[in-house]
C-alpha positions as CSV (number, residue, x, y, z in Angstrom):
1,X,32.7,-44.1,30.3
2,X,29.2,-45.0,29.5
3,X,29.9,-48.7,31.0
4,X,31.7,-47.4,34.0
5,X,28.4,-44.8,34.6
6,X,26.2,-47.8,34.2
7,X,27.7,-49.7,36.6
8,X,28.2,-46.7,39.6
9,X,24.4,-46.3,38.8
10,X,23.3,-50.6,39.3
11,X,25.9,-50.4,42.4
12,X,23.8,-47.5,43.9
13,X,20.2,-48.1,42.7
14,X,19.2,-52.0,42.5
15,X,16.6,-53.3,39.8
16,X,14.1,-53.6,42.2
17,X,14.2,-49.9,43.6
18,X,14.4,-48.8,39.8
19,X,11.4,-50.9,39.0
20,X,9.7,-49.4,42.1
21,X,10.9,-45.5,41.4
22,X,10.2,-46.2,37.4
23,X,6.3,-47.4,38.9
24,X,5.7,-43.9,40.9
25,X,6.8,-42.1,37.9
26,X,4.3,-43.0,35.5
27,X,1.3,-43.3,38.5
28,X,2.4,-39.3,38.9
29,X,2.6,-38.9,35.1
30,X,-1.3,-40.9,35.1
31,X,-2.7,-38.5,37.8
32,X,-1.4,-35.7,35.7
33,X,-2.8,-37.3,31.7
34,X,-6.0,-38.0,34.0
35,X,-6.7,-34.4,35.1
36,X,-5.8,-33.4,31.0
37,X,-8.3,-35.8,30.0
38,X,-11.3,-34.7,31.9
39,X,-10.5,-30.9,30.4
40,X,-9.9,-32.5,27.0
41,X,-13.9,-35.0,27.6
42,X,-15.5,-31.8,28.2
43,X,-14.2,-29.6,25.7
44,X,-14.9,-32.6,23.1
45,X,-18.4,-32.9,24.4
46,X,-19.2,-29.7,23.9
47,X,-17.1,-29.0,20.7
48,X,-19.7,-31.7,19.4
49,X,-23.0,-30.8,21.8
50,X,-22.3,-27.5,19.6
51,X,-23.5,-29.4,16.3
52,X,-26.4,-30.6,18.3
53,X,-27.5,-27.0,19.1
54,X,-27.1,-25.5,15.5
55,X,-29.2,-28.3,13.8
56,X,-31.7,-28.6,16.2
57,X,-32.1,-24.6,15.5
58,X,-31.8,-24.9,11.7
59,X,-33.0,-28.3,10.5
60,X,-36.5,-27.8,11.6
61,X,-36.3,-24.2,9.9
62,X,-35.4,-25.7,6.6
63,X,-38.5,-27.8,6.7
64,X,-40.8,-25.1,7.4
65,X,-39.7,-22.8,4.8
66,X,-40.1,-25.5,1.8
67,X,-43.4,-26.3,3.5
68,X,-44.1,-22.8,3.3
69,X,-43.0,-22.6,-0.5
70,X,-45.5,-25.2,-1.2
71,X,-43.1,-28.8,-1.3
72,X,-44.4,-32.3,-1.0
73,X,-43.4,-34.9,1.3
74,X,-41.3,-36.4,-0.9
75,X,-39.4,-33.3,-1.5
76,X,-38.9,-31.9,2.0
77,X,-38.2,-36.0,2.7
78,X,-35.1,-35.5,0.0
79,X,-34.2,-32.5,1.8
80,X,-33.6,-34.1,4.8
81,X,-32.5,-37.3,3.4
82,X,-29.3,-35.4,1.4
83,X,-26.8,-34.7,4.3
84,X,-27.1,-38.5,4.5
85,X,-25.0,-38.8,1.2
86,X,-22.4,-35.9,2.9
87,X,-22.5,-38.8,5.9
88,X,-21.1,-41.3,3.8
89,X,-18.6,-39.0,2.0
90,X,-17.3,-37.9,5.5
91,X,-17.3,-41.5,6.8
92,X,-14.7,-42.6,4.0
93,X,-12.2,-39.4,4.3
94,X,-12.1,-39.0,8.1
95,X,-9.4,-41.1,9.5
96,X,-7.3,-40.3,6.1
97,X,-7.6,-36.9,6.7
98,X,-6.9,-37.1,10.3
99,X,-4.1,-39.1,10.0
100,X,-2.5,-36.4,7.6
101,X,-3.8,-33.3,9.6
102,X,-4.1,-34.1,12.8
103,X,-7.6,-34.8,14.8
104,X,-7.8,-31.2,16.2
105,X,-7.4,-29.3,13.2
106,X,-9.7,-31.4,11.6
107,X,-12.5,-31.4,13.7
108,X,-11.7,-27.7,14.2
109,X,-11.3,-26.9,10.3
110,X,-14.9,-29.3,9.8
111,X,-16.8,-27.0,12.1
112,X,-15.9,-23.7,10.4
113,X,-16.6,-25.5,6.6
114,X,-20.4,-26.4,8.9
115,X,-20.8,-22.9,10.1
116,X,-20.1,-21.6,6.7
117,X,-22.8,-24.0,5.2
118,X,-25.3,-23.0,7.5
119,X,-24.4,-19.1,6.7
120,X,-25.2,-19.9,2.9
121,X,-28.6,-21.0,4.0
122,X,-29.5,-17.7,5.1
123,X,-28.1,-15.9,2.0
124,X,-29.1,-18.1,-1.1
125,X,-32.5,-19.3,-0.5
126,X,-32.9,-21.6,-3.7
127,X,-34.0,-25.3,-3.0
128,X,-31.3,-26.5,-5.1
129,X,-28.4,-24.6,-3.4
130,X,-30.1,-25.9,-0.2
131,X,-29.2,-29.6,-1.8
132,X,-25.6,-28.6,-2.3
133,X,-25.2,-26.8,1.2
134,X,-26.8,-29.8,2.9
135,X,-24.3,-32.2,1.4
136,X,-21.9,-30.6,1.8
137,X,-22.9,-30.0,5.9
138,X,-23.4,-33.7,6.2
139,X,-19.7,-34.3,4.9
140,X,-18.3,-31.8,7.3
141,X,-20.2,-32.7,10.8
142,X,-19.7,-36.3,10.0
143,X,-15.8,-36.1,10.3
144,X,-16.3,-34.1,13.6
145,X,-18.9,-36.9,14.8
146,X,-16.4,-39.6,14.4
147,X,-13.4,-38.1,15.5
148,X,-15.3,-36.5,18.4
149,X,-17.2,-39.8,19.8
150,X,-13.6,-42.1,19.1
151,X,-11.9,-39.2,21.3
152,X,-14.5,-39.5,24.0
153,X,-14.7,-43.2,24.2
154,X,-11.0,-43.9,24.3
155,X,-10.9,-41.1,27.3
156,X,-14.0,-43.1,29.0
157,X,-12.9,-45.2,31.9
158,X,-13.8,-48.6,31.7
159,X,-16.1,-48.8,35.3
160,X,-17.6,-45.1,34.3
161,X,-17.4,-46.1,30.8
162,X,-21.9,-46.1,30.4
163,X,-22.2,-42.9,32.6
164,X,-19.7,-41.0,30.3
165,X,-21.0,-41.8,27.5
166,X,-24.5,-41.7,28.0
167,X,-23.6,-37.5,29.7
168,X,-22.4,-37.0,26.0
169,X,-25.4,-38.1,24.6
170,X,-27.6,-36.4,26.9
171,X,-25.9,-33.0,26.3
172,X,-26.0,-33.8,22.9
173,X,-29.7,-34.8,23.3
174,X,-30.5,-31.3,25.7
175,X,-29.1,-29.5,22.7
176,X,-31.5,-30.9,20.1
177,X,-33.5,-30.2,22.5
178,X,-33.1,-26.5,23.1
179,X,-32.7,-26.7,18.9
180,X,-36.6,-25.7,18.5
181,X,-37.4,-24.2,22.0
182,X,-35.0,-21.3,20.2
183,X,-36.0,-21.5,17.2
184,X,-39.6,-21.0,18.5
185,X,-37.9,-18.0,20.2
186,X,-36.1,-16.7,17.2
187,X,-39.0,-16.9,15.1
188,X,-39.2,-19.0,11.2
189,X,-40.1,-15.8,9.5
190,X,-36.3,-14.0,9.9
191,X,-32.9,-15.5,9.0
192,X,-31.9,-15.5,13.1
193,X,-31.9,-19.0,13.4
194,X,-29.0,-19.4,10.3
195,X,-26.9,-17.5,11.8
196,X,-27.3,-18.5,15.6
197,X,-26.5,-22.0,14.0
198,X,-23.4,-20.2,12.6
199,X,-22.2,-18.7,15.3
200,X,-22.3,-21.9,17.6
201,X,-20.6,-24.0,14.9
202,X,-17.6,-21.2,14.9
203,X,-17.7,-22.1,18.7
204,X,-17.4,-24.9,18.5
205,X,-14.1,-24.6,16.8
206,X,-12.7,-22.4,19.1
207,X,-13.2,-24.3,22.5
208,X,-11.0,-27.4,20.6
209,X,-7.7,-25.1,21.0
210,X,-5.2,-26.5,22.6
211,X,-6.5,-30.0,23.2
212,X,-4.3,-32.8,22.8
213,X,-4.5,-37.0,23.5
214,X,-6.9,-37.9,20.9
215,X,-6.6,-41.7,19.7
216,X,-3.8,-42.1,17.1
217,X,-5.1,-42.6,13.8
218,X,-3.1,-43.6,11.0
219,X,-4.5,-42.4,7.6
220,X,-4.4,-46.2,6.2
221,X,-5.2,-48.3,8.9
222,X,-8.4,-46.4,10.2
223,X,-10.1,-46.1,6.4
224,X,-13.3,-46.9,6.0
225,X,-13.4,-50.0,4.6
226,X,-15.2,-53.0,5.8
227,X,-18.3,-52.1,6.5
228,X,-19.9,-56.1,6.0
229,X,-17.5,-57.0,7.7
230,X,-18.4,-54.7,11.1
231,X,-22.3,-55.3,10.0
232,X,-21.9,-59.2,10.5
233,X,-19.7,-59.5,13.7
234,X,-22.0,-56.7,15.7
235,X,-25.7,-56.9,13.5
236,X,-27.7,-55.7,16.9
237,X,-25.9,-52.6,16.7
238,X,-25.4,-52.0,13.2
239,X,-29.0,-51.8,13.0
240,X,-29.3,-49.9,16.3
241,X,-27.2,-46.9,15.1
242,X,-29.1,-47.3,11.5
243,X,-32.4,-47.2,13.4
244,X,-31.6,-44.3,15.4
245,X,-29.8,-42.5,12.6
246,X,-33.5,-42.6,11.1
247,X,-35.5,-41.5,14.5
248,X,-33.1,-38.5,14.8
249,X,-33.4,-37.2,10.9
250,X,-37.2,-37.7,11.1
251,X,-37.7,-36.2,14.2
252,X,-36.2,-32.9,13.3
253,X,-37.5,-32.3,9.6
254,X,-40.1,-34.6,9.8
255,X,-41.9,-35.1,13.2
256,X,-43.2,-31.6,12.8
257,X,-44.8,-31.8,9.5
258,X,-46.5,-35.1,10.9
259,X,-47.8,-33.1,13.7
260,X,-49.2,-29.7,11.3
261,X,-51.0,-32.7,8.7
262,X,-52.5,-34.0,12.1
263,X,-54.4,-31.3,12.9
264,X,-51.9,-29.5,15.2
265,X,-50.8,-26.0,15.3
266,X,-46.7,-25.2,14.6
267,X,-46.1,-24.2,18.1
268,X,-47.4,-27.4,19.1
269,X,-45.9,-29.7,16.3
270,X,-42.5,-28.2,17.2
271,X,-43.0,-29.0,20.8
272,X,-43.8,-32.7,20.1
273,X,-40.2,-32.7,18.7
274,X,-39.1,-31.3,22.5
275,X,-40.8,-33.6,24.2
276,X,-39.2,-36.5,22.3
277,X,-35.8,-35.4,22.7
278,X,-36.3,-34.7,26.7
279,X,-36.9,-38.6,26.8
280,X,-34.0,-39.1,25.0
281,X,-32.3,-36.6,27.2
282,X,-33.9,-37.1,30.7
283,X,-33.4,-41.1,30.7
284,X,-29.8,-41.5,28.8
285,X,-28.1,-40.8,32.4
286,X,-30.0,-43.5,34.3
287,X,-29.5,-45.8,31.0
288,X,-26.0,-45.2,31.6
289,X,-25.8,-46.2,34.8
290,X,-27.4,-48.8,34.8
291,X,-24.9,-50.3,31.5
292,X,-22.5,-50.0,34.3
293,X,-24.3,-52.2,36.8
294,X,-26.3,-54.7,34.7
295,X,-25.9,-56.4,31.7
296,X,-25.8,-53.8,28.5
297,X,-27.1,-56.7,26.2
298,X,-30.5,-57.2,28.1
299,X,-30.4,-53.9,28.8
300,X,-30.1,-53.5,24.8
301,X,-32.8,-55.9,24.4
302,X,-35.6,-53.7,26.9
303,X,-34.6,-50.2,25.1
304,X,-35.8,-52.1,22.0
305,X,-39.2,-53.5,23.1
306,X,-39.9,-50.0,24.8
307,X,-39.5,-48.0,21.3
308,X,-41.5,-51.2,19.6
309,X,-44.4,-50.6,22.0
310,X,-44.0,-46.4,22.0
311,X,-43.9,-46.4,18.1
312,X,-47.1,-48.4,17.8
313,X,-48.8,-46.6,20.7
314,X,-48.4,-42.9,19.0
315,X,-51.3,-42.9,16.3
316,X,-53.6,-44.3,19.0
317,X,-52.9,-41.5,21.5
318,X,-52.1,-38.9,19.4
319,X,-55.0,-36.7,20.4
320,X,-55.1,-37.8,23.9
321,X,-52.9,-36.8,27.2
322,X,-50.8,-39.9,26.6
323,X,-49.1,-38.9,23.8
324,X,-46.6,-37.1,26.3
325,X,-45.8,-39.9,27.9
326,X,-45.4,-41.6,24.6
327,X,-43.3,-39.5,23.5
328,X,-40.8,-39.6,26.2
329,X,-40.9,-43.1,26.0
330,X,-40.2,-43.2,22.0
331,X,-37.2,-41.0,22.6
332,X,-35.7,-42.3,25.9
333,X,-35.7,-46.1,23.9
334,X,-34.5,-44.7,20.6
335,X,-31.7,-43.0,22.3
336,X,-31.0,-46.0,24.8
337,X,-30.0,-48.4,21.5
338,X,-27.5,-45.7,20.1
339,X,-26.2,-44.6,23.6
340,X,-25.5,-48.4,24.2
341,X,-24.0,-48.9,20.9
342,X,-21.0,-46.5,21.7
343,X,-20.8,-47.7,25.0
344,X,-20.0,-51.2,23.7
345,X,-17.9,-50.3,20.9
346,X,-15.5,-48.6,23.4
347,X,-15.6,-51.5,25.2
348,X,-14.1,-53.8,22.1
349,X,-12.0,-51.3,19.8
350,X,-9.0,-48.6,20.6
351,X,-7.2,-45.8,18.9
352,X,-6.9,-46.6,15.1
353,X,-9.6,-49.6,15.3
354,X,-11.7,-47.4,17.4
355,X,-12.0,-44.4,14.8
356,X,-12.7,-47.5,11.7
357,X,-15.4,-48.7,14.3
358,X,-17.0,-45.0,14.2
359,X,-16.7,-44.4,10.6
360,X,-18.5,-47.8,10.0
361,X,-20.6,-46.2,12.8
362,X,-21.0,-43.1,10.6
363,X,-21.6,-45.4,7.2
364,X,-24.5,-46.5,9.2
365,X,-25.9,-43.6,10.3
366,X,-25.6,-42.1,6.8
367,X,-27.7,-44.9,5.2
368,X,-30.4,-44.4,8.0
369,X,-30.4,-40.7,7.7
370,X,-30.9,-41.4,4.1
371,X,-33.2,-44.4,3.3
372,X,-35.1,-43.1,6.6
373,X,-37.0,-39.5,5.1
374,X,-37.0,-41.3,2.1
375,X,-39.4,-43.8,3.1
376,X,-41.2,-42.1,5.4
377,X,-41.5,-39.2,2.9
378,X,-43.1,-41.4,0.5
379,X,-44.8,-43.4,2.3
380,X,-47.1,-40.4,4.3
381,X,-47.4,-38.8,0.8
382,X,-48.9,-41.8,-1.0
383,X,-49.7,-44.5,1.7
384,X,-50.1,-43.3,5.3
385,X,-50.4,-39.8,7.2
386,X,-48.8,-42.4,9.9
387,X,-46.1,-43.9,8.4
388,X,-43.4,-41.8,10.4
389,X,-44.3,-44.1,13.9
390,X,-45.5,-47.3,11.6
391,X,-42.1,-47.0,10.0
392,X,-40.1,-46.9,13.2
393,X,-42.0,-49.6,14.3
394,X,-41.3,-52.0,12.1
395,X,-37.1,-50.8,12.1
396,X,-37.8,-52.0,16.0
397,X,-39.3,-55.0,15.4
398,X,-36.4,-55.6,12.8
399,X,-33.6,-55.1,16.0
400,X,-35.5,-56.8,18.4
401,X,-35.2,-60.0,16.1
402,X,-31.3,-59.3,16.0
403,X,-30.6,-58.5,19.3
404,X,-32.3,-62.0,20.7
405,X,-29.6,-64.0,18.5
406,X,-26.5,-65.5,20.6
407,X,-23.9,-63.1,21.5
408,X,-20.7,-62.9,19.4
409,X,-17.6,-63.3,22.0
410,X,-16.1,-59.9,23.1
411,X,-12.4,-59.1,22.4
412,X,-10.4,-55.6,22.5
413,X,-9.5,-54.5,19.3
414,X,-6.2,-52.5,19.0
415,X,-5.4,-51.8,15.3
């Protein structure tokens, strides 16, 4: 019967019409996944531009209160170096967990574990609980981070490829943004900011429901592992995201101590943080387009020079009117390197590959949220008020070096 079916159906259809009618099919089936996938970019973007929003409200917090309670440096420096440690904790369980749960519930389950960190600020005040609570944050957001930014570059289409991923990072960037502009609305002296941070972390979870077509990830396949590896093959970048990973730690916890020990009031201190973070936010969008109309490596190459030059300018014009300028300069080139990063990792690695790619990215970003306050803690305790630009400096000069070396040939990396 079936053999008689099959030959009624070739005597009516040929292999060519089939091929043809077969071809319409999935182009109506692509219009259809391509009108899911812009619901499923935005809700991802924001499920993760929600993290954004709640640190830049709370991290600054945390470093005013110890400030307040009399810390160091050095101590307010291991404060904000500690989620680092969470970062590299998250990096190595994400795709094993994903691949066992699923990538919505975990980035969904992750974002509720966040919000009930951040809660715990607000109701044990005790600098080592804050240790704790800040480790285990940095373990939670990271898995959402990786998941989140492999999701969004493997929706990214290849020709708009810079521009979407550079309108992540600028609502990711507006967020941070926004981060102290309400804090300085909420006020430092109440417990508001904790739980606004709260309740956009719960948000966060709830705007992921219902989303599907994140990159497959089996458990084994997309481990950790590798890291070397990953570091050798791409060093500009590795670097990049390390360097950036230590602008973006320092510039929330420790950017406004920097500016109170330099003679500046709070309001103005945090505001130095806002003005960095509109550079990074303002100029990621025409960074973007142009990485889709020029060459992303030289374009690479000039976001590094610019955050050289910024960094060294800042202790010069620190008490002048071109500080401002300055500032959106350090952040627009600081962002550029970690925008471009992502933009060329989606260009090389998909699905399982591509969620390895971000945890490496992740490993990275842990070790320069980590060794970054650290450093800089130290060294503006015990060898420079300045050492927060001096330091960034020299991690500039550092890429700069890397990213002038000959360019590794480009290949697309599927498992």
């Amino acid at each position: 019967m079936s053999q008689a079916c099959g030959r009624v159906f070739r005597g009516v259809i040929s292999p060519e019409s089939l091929a043809v009618l077969l071809f319409a099919v999935q182009g109506n089936n692509y219009k259809r996944s391509l009108v899911m996938r812009w619901g499923t970019y935005f809700a991802v973007s924001m499920a993760v531009i929600s993290i954004g929003l709640a640190l830049g409200v709370t991290m600054p917090l945390v470093s005013l209160r110890l400030e307040s309670w009399g810390y160091g440096g050095f101590a307010i420096g291991v404060m904000a170096a500690t989620p680092a440690v969470g970062v590299l904790l998250g990096a190595s369980l994400a795709g094993r967990l994903a691949g066992r749960l699923g990538t919505t519930t975990l980035m969904q389950t992750c974002l509720l574990v966040g919000a009930l960190s951040v809660a715990m600020l607000a109701l044990v005040q005790n600098y080592t609980v804050w240790l704790l609570l800040r480790l285990l944050l940095g373990v939670a957001l990271t898995m959402v981070f990786i998941l989140g930014e492999s999701w969004i570059n493997q929706l990214a289409v290849e020709k708009w490829r810079g521009r979407l991923v550079a309108l992540y990072g600028t609502g990711y960037a507006l967020s941070q943004l926004s981060g102290p502009l309400l804090l300085n609305a909420l006020g430092t002296e109440s417990d508001r900011a904790f739980w606004t941070g709260t309740g956009l972390l719960i948000g966060g979870s709830l705007i992921l429901l219902g989303r599907t077509g994140a990159p497959k990830v089996d458990g084994h396949s997309a481990s950790s592992k590798g890291l070397l590896g990953f570091c050798s093959k791409m060093p500009a970048i590795a670097w990049a995201v390390a360097l950036f990973a230590a602008f973006e730690s320092m510039m929330l916890t420790l950017l406004p101590i920097y500016g109170l020990r330099q003679g500046f009031s709070q309001d103005v201190a945090l505001f130095m943080v806002s003005v960095v973070v509109v550079g990074d936010a303002v100029l990621q969008l025409p960074i973007g387009w142009l990485a889709d109309l020029m060459s992303r490596r030289n374009l690479f190459r000039g976001c590094g020079v610019v955050l050289l030059c910024s960094s060294l300018s800042i202790p010069l014009a620190l008490h002048s009117p071109l500080i401002w300028p300055v500032l959106v300069l350090f952040g627009a080139s600081a962002g550029g390197l970690f925008t471009l990063s992502l933009i060329q990792i989606g260009e090389r690695f998909r699905d399982d590959a591509l969620v390895r790619a971000n945890a490496h990215v992740s490993q990275l970003w842990g070790i320069g949220c980590l060794l970054g306050p650290l450093l800089t803690g130290a060294a503006s305790q015990w060898v420079s008020g300045h050492a927060l630009p001096l330091l960034m400096a020299l991690g500039a000069a550092g890429f700069v070096v890397l990213a002038w070396r000959p360019e590794p040939q480009q290949v697309v990396v599927t498992s």
